[in-house]
C-alpha positions as CSV (number, residue, x, y, z in Angstrom):
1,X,167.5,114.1,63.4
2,X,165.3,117.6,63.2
3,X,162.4,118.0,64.4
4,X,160.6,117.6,60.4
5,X,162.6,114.7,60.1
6,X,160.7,112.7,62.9
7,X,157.5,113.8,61.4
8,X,158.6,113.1,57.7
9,X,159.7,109.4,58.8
10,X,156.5,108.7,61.3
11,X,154.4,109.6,58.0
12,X,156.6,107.2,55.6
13,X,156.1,104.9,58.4
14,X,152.4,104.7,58.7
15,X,151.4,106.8,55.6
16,X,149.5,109.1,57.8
17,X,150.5,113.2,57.9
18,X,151.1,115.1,60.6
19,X,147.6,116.7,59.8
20,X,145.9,113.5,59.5
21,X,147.1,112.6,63.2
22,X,145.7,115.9,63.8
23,X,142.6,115.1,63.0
24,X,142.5,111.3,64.4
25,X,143.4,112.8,67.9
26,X,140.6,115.4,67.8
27,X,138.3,112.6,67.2
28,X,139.9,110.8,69.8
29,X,139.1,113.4,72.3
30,X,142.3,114.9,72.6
31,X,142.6,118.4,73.6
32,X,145.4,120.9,74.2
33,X,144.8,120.1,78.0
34,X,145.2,116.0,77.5
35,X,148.9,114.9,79.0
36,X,151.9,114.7,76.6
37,X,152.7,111.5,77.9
38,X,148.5,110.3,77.1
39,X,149.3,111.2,73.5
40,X,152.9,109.4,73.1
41,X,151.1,106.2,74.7
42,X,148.4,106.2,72.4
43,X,150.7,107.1,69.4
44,X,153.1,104.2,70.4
45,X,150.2,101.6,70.8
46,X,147.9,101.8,68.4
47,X,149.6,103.7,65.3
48,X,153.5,101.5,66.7
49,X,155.6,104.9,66.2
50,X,158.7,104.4,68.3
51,X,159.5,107.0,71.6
52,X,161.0,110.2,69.4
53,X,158.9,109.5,66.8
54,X,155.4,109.8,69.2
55,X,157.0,112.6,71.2
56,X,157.6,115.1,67.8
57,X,153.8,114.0,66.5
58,X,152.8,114.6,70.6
59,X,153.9,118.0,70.0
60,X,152.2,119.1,66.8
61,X,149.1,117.4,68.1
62,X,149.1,119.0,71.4
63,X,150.9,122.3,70.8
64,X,150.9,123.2,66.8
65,X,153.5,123.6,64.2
66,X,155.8,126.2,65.8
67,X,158.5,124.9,67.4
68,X,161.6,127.0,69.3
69,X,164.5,128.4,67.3
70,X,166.8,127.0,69.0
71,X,168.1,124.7,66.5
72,X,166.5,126.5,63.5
73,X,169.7,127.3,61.0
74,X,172.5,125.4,63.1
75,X,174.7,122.9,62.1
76,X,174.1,120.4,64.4
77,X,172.0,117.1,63.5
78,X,168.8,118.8,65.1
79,X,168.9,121.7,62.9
80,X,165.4,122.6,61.5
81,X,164.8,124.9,58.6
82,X,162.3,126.7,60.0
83,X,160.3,127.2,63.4
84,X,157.3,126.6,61.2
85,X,157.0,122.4,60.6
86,X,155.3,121.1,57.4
87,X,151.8,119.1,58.4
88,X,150.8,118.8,55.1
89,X,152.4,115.6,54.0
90,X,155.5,114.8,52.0
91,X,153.5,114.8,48.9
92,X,153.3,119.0,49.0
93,X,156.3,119.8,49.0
């Protein structure tokens, strides 16, 4: 699954965007300096995301949209289409 894909299925899950976890993390105190593993603990308890589903949102939370280009353009079931992730919501695209 790419990277998108986790957060496109943790906001069909919960009906929250990327952005929206954003914001509720912000509010919960969470900074760039809070622990990954802080973040995928409170994702998994209180908003039920499962393990890969926390760690992708974890990441966008904690470190923004960009991720590496490794996988950008390959074939492989990780392939992303761009470095850049969507936080906007399903509904904009």
């Amino acid at each position: 699954m790419s990277f998108q894909a986790y957060l496109d299925n943790a906001e069909k899950q919960t009906g929250k965007t990327p952005n929206d976890f954003i914001a509720l993390a912000k509010a919960k105190g969470i900074t760039s300096e809070t622990k990954p593993g802080e973040v995928i603990k409170w994702l998994k308890e209180e908003h039920s995301l499962g393990h890969g589903h926390a760690m992708a949102m974890s990441h966008v939370i904690l470190k923004g949209p960009i991720i590496s280009k490794k996988h950008v353009g390959s074939e492989g079931s990780h392939a992303d289409d761009s470095e850049i992730l969507r936080l906007d919501g399903l509904k904009n695209r």
